[in-house]
N, C-alpha and C positions, 0 to 999 in steps of 0.2 A: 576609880582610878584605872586607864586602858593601861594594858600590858606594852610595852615596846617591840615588844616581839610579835604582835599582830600586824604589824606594817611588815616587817619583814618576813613572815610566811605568807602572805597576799604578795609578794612582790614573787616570792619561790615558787609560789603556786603556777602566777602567769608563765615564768620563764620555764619551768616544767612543762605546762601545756604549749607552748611555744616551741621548744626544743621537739616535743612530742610531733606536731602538725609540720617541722621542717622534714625530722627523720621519714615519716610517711610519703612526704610530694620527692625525697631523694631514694628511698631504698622502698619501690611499694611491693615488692615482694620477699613475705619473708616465712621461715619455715620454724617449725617445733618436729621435733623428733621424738618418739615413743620406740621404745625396743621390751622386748619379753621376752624371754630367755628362759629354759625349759634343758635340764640337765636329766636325764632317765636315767640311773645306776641300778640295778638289782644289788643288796644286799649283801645275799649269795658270792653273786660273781663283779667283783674289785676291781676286773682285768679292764674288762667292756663299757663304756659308756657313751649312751648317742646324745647328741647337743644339737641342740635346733634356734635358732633367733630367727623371732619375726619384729620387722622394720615396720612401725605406721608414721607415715608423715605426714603435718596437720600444715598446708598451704594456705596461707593469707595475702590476699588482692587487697591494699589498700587503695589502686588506681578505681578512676575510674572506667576502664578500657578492660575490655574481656582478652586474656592474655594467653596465647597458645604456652605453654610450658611440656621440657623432657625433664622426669625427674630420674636419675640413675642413683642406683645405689649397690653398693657391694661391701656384704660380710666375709671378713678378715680371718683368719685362723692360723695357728702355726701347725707344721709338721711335727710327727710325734718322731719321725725318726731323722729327718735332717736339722729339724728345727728353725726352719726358713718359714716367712709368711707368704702365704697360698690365699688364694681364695677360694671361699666353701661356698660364695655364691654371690650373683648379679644379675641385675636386671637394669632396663630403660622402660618405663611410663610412660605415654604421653597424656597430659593431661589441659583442659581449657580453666584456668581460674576466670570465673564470674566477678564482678566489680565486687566491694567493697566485701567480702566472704571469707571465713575460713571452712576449709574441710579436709576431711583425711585421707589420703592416699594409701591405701593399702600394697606394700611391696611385694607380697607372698615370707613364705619362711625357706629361711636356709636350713639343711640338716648335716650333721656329718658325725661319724664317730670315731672312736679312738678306740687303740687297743695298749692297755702297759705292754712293756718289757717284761716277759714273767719266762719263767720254768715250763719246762710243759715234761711232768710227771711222764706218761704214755711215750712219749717220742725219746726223753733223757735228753735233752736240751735246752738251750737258752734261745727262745723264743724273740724276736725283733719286735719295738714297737712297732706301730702304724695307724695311719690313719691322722687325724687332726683332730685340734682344741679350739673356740672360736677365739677371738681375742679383741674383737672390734668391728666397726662398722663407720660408712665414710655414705654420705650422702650429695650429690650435687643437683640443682636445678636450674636449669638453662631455658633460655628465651634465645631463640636460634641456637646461633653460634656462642652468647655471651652468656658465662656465668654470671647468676643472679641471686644465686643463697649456695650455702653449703655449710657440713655439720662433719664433726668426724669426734668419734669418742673412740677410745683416747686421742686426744690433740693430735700426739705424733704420728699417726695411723695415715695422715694428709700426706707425709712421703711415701707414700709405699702406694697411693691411687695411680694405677693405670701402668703398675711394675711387675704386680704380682701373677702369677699363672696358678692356675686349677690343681687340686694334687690328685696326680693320676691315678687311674683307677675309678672315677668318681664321676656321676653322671655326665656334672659339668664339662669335665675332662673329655669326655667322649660327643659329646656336643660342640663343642669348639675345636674340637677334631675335624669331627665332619661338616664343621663351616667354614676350614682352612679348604681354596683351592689346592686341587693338585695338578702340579707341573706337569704338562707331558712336554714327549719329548719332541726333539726338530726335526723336521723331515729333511730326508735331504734330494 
């Protein structure tokens, strides 16, 4: 005696592979996100801790057509002492996806560290925090002008792409310092 439900998983089967082969000829680029995250506290000292995330993103060309791609991505962090999100780090990639391939895109790592709010014995004071926490990471991949994938963990992290500023002090901070023209002035 056949089962009834053989006719009806052959029928789910094709419309799976169906629905599969549309998504690929409408969206042939698509990404996977990998992050590592790496927190160093010493034991000892409670106050200090450095925070680092490394971004890899695994690019897949389902076209057939070799595709220039910008992949940008930038790690998110709060301030320890305004409590505002900063970012701890960014970059742009250019990368060529090969037809029908995945592979991984290496972003570099962000680092940043934090300092508590503590006492500080020696001085007889109440010490400020500073520094930052990481708290997310937001990925876009662009084919010119037009985005073509993008990732953001946590979800809500996608308001805050292309808002947030560097917390100073911090390489970055000083890097996009010195990539801001400066005015001079008009002669007259």
């Amino acid at each position: 005696m056949k089962s009834p439900l053989l006719p009806i998983a052959a029928i789910l089967a094709v419309v799976a592979g169906l629905a599969g082969t549309l998504r690929a000829e409408n969206d042939p680029i698509s990404i996977r996100v990998e992050q590592f995250t790496k927190s160093d506290m010493n034991p000892k000292d409670v106050i200090n801790r450095n925070h680092s995330r490394t971004v890899n993103v695994f690019v897949t060309n389902n076209s057939n057509d070799t595709v220039e791609l910008k992949i940008k991505h930038v790690v998110f962090g709060r301030s320890m002492l305004k409590h505002e999100v900063i970012t701890a780090g960014e970059g742009e990639t250019p990368y060529t996806a090969k037809p029908h391939t995945t592979e991984k895109v290496g972003t570099g790592e962000a680092k940043i560290t934090s300092v508590e709010q503590h006492w500080d014995k020696k001085a007889k004071k109440m010490i400020e925090a500073s520094g930052a926490t990481i708290i997310g990471v937001g990925v876009q991949v662009h084919q010119g002008s037009t985005l073509v994938a993008e990732f953001y963990d946590p979800p809500s992290i996608k308001e805050q792409w292309g808002k947030t500023i560097p917390l100073a002090g911090t390489p970055l901070a000083a890097a996009k310092a010195a990539a801001k023209p400066t005015a001079t002035p008009a002669k007259k």
